[in-house]
N, C-alpha and C positions, 0 to 999 in steps of 0.2 A: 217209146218208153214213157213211165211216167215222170211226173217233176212238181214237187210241190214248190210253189212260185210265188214270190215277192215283187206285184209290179206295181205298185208304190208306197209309200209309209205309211205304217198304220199298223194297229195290233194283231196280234196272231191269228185272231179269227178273218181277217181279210186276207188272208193267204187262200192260194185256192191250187189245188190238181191239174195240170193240164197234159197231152198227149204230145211229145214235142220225137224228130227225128234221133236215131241213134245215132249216135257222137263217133264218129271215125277218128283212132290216134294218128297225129302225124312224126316226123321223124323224132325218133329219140322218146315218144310219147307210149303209154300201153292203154289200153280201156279197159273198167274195172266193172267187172258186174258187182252193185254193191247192194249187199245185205244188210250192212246195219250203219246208219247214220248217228254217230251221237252228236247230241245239243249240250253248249253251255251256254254259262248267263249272261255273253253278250251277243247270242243268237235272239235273248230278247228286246236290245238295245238295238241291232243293226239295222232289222225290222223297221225300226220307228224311227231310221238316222240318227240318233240319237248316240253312235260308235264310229273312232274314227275312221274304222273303213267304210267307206259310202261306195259300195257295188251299182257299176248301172244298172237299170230294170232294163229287163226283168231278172230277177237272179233267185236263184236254191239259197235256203239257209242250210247251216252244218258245216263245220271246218274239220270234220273228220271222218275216214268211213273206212268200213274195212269189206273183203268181198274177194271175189278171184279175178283172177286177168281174162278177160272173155279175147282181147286183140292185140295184136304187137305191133307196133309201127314200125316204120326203116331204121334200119342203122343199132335198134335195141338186141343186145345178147344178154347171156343169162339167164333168161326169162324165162316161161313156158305158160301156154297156154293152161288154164285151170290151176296154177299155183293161188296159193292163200296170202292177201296182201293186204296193210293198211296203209292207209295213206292222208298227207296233213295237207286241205286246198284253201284255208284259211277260210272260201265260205264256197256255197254251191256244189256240197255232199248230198244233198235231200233230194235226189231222183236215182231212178233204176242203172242209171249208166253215169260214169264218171270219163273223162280223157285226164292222162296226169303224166307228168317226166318222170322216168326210173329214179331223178333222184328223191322225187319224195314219195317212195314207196320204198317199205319193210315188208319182211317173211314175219308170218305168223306165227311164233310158235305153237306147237303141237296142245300143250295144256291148255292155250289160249283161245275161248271160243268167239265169234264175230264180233258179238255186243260187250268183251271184255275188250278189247284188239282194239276197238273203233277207239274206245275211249282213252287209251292210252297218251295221245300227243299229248291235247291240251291241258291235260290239268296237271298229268305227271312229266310233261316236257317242261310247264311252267315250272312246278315245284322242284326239278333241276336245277332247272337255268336259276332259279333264285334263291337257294339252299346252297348251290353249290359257287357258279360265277358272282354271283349279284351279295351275297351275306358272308362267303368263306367261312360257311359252317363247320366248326373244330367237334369233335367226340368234347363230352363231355357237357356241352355248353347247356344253358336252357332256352330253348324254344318254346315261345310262347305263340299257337295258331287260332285267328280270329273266325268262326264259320267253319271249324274242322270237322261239323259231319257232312257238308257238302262235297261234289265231288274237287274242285280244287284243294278245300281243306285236308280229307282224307288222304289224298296223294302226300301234300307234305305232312300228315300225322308219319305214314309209314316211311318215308323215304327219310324225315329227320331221324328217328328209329333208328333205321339203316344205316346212315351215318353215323351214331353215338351219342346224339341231344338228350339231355332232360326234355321230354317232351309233355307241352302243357296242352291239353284244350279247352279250348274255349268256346260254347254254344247255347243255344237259347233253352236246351232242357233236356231231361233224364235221359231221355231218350235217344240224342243226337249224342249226346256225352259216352254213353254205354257203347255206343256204335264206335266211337274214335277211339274208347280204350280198348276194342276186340281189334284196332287195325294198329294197334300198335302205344298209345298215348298212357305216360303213366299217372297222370294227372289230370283235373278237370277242375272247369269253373263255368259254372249254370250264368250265364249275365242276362241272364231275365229274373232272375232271382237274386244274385249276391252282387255286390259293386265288384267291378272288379279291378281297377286300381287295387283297391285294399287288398283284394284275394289273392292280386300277384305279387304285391309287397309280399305276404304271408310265405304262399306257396316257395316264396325264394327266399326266405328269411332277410328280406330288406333289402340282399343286393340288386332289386331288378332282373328283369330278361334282358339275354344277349341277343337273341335274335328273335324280331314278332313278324310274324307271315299273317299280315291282313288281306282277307277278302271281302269286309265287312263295310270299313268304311263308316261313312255317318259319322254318330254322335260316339259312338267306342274309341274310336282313333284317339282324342285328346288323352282321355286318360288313361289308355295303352299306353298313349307316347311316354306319360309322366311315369311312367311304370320304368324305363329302358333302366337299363345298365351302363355306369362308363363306357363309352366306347362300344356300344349298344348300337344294331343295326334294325332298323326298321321299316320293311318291305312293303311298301306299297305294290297291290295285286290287283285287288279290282271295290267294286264299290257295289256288291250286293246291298248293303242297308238302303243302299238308294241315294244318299246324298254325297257330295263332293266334299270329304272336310276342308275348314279352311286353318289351318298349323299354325297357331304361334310360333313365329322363328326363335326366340325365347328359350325355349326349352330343347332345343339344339344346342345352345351355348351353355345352357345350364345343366344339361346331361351329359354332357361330350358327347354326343352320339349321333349316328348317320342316318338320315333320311332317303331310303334307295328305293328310285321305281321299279320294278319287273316286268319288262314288255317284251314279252317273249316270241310273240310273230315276227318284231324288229328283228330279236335276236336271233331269228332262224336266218334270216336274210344277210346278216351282217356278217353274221360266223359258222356259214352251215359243215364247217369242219368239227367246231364245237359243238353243233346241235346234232351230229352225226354219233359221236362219241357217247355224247349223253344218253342218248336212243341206243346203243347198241348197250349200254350200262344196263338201264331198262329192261330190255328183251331176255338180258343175260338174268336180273333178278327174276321176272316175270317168270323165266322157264324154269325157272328152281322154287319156281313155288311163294317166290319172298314176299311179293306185292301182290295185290289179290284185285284189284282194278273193280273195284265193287262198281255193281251195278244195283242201282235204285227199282229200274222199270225197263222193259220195253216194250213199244208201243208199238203196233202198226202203224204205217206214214198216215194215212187214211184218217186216224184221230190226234193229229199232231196238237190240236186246240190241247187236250189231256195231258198230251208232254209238254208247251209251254209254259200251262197253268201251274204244272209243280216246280216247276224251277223258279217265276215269277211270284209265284205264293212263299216260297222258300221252305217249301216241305221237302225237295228232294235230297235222299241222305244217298248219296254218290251221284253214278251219270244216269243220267236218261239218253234212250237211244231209243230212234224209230230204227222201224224192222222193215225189209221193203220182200 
């Protein structure tokens, strides 16, 4: 089979193709023949160790992939050969054969095609776990989302929606902004153009957001944070802008309000009765149509440089998936 491979740090273009044996499931395991691998944005980080999973080499990027069961291992019922399944390995989705345990694999549903399926874990498993466990998002509230035409952003555009938020987003231009009000956002703020401290003052007539879902990071953070509300929950996600902020403790005491990480691979580990539920919530909106699992691009494996480059560049407005 093929396998596109990481065997040591360094940028996407050092990744290379290689021909490696098919992967036999052992007990309790299925093998996936997989059609569509989607990348997130710290498929560009792990690459370069630069994330805290450090895989040994040689290792696959991609923490999710969806595809049919090509093999069943002992002891596995249920199952069937050529059913439609995705599945979440945290990393080492990007070659033609996957081996994985029944528990982290789901049915596809029927509306749902490979390259929407693939993408469903990470960015709509995140914006669960942190919308719903991590901020105890009420109907009503307002949501303020940092990067919402990406694809973590967009997950939580629609799934706050779903919930009942005022939802706000927040992105670098017309164009990214238009995309997050078709997936659900009743509001926007250009922040390559307008401050947007002030814009959120504005938009919420001076009470603040109750809940801000950052993917951004960098230099927005500070004056998101000074944005919050009383008792104001604010989701650390990831840190596309590129840099680490560093928070004045400050303005926790002078907002009332909660600084919450969301690390949601933990959270698969910690409480996979919780991430089980959240996922069946998921599949239930997904086949009614509710979420739309937008996809950006997909790529063939073969030009994976192409799909790193949009996510790194930060053009991608949802997921990018390679196709195998």
């Amino acid at each position: 089979m093929k396998a596109l491979l990481c065997d040591h740090h360094g940028p996407a273009k050092e990744l290379a193709i290689r021909d490696l044996p098919d992967p036999e499931p052992g007990p309790g395991e299925v093998a996936v023949a997989v059609k569509a691998a989607a990348l997130n944005f710290f498929d560009t980080l792990i690459i370069q160790g630069r994330y805290q999973t450090k895989p040994a080499f040689p290792f696959s990027p991609s923490a999710e992939c969806a595809g049919t069961i090509a093999a069943i291992g002992e002891g596995v019922t249920g199952w069937q050969i050529g059913e439609r399944v995705a599945a979440w390995l945290g990393y080492g989705a990007a070659r033609e054969k996957v081996t994985v345990s029944v528990d982290q694999i789901i049915r596809i549903p029927d509306r749902l095609d490979d390259a929407q399926a693939a993408g469903l874990f990470v960015t709509y498993g995140t914006a669960m776990h942190g919308l719903i466990q991590r901020a105890g998002l009420k109907a009503g509230e307002r949501l303020a989302i940092l990067g919402a035409s990406g694809g973590a952003g967009l997950a939580a555009v629609e799934i706050g929606a779903l919930l009942g938020a005022h939802v706000i987003a927040c992105a670098s231009s017309a164009d990214k902004l238009s995309l997050a009000r078709e997936h659900g956002a009743q509001e926007e703020i250009d922040y390559a153009r307008d401050d947007i401290r002030a814009e959120l003052k504005k938009l919420t007539e001076g009470r603040g957001v109750d809940v801000l879902y950052d993917t951004v990071g960098g230099e927005l953070a500070e004056p998101a944070l000074r944005s919050m509300a009383w008792e104001g929950r604010y989701l650390v996600v990831g840190f596309a802008g590129g840099d680490i902020p560093k928070i004045p403790l400050n303005l926790l005491l002078l907002k009332g309000c909660d600084l919450r990480g969301v690390f949601w691979g933990d959270f698969v580990k910690r409480d996979p009765a919780g991430h089980r539920r959240n996922m069946e919530r998921l599949l239930d909106w997904a086949a009614g149509g509710h979420i739309r699992a937008h996809v950006h691009a997909t790529i063939p494996l073969e030009r994976w440089t192409e799909a790193y480059a949009l996510i790194a560049d930060r053009k991608a407005k949802g997921k990018i998936v390679l196709t195998l």
